[in-house]
N, C-alpha and C positions, 0 to 999 in steps of 0.2 A: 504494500500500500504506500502510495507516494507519500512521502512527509505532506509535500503541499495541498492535498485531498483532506488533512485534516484544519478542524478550528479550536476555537475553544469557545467556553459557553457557559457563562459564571450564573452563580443565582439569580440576579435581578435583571438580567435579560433575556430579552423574548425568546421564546421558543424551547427554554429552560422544562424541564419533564414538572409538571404541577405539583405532583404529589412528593416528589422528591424536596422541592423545595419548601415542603412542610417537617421535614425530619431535623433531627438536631445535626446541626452544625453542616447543611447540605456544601456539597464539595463542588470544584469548578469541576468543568469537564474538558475532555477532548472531544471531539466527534465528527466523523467519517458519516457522510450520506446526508438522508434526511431525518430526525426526528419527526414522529406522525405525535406530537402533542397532543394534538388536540381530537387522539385518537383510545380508547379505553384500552392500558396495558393489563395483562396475567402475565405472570412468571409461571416458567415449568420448568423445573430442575431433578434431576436426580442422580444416581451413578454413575461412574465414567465404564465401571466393568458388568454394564448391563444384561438382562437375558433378552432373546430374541422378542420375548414378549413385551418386555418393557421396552424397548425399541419401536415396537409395532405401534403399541398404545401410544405414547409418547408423539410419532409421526402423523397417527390419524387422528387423535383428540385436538394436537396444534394446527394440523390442517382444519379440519370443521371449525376452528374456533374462530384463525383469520379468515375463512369463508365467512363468518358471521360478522365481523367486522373488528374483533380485536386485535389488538399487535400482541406476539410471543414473544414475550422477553425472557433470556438465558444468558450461560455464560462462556459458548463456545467450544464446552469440554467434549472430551471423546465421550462417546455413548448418548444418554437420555439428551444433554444440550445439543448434540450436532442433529439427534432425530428431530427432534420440537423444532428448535430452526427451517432445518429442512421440509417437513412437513408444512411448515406455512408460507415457504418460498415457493413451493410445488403446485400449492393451493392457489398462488396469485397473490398472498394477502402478504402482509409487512411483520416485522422478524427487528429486534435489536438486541445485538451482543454487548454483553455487559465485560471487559477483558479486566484480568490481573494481571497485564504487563505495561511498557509504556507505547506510543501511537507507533512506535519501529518494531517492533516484537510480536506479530502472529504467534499466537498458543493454543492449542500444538500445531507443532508444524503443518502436521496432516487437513488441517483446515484453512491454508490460506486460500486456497481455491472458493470455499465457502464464504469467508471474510470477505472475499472481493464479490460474492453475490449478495450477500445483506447490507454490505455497505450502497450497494444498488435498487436495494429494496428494503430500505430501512436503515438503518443506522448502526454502526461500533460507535462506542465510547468507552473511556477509560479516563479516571482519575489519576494517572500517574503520568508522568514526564519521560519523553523519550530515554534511554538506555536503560529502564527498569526493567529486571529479567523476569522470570516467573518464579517468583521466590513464597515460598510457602504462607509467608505472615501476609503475604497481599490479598489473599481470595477471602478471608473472611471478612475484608474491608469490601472489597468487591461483591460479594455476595449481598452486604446492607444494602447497595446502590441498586441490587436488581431487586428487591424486594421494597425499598424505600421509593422504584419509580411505578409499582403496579400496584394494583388496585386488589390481588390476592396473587398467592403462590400456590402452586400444583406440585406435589412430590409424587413422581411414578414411581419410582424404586430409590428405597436409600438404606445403609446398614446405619445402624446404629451414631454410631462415628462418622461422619461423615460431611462433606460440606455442603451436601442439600439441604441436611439435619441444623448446619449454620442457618442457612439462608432460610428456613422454616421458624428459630429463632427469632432470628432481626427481624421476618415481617411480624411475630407478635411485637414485640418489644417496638413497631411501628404501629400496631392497630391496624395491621392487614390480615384479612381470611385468609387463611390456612386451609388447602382441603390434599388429601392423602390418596392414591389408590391401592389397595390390596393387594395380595398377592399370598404364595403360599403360606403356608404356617410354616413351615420347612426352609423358607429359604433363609438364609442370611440376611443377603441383600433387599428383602420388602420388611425386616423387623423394626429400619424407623419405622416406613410408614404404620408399622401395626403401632409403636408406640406412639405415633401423633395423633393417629386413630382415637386411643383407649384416653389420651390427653385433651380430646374435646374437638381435634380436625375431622372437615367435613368430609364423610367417605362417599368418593366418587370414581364412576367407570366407565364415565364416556364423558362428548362434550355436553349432550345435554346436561347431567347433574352438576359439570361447573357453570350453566349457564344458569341454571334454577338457582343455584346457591349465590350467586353474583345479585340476582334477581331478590331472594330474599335480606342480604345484607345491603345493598343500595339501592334499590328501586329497579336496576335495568329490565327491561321488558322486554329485549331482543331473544329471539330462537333460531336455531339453526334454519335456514335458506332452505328452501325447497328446490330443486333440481329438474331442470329440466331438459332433455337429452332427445336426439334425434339419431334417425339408425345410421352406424356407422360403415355399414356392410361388411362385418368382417366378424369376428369371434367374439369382441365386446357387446354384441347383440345377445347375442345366446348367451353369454356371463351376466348379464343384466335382466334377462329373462327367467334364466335356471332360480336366479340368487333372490327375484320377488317372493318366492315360498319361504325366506330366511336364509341364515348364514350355514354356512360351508367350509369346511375346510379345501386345502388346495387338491389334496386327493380326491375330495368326495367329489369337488368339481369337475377335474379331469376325468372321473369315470362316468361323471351326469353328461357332460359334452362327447364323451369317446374319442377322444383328438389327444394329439402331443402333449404331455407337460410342459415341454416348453412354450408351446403356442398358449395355452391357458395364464404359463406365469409373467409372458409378455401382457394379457391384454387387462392382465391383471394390473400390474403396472402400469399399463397407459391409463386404466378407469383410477386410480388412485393419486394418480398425477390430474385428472380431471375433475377428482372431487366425487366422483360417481359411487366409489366405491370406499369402505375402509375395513383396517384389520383390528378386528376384535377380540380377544382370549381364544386367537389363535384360529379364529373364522374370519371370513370375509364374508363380509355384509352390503347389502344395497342402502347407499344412503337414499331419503324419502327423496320422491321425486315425481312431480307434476303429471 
């Protein structure tokens, strides 16, 4: 990212995140892209050493959710933040990374390619000054800032320890909803969320229950978009057909259709890049649609 693509952007001027500049002692910024202000932020955070599931969920909850017109704010890490990200890029809708390095330092590496697409479709920011590395004591500074700019935080997978479990923290400690998704009893990695759960976070499994729960702590009254699709003449017709009786797995699909796995996991992929479709506890579902 070119030094000169970035700005900075102290509290008392325009364009500043609203909510952030309610927290104590709000920080100036960097920032790369556009800030959508005046647009309603969620945070969705969780493991960097995610399961496929929390991946899945993660990509389709933040896609439905910029379809609905929120921005997903995260913090760029390997796992649940590069899904969530990615998921509301794919959808169309707007994405801000929250980074713990300075505006020269992409973290991790593996995401600069991503960085140069959110900064196109939203915004990086960072409180820190060029040559700061990715040093441990920064993310939990960082993590305030993504919770102090949205209006609640979504935890899909977190172990106990961990800097989702931070950034689940700071949004109380701001008066931001907290809501949690489940996962096994067995795993490691979902026992925050179970302890945020048992601690009073709202348990949620898709995007509608973050949207409900938004709706009962602030008034909002937006729902998920209704969909509407025209035949594409090809295999996404029959996958949007099969899938109106409910959701499927990838096998059960490919043996409802009788066709290649491969061809099934392509058009599967294209309907989830269009919004048409999302993966659910390891089904694919038809989102509602006109």
């Amino acid at each position: 990212m070119a030094k000169r693509s970035w700005r900075n952007l102290d509290p008392g001027d325009n364009g500043y995140p609203p909510l952030l500049r309610e927290v104590r002692q709000p920080p100036s910024l960097h920032v790369a892209g556009e800030l959508p202000v005046t647009a309603e932020m969620v945070a969705m955070v969780g493991s960097r050493r995610c399961s496929v599931y929390g991946e899945d969920l993660a990509y389709a909850m933040a896609g439905e959710l910029a379809a609905a017109g929120l921005v997903i704010v995260s913090g760029l890490a390997l796992g649940i933040d590069g899904a969530a990200h990615r998921g509301a890029l794919d959808a169309g809708g707007l994405t801000v990374a929250v980074m713990g390095t300075g505006p020269d330092t992409i973290y991790p590496y593996q995401h600069r390619d991503l960085a140069a697409r959110i900064a196109g479709q939203g915004a990086l920011v960072t409180q820190f000054p060029d040559g700061t590395a990715p040093l441990p004591g920064n993310f939990p500074t960082r993590n305030a800032v993504i919770s102090g700019m949205s209006l609640a935080v979504v935890v899909v997978e977190a172990a106990l320890k961990s800097g989702a479990m931070l950034t689940a923290g700071s949004a109380a400690e701001q008066d931001r909803l907290v809501m949690a998704v489940p996962g096994s009893v067995y795993s490691p990695g979902s026992r925050g969320c179970h302890e945020l759960i048992r601690d009073s976070a709202s348990l949620v499994t898709c995007a509608d229950d973050i949207l409900d729960e938004l709706k009962k702590d602030t008034g909002r009254t937006g729902r998920l978009p209704t969909l509407e699709w025209v035949a594409f003449g090809d295999t996404r017709d029959r996958v949007l057909e099969t899938l109106a009786a409910g959701g499927l797995t990838l096998d059960q699909l490919q043996r409802a259709l009788e066709v290649d796995p491969s061809e099934v996991a392509v058009a599967v992929s294209n309907l989830r890049i269009d919004g048409l479709v999302a993966m659910r506890r390891g089904l694919v579902e038809a989102r509602r649609r006109t």
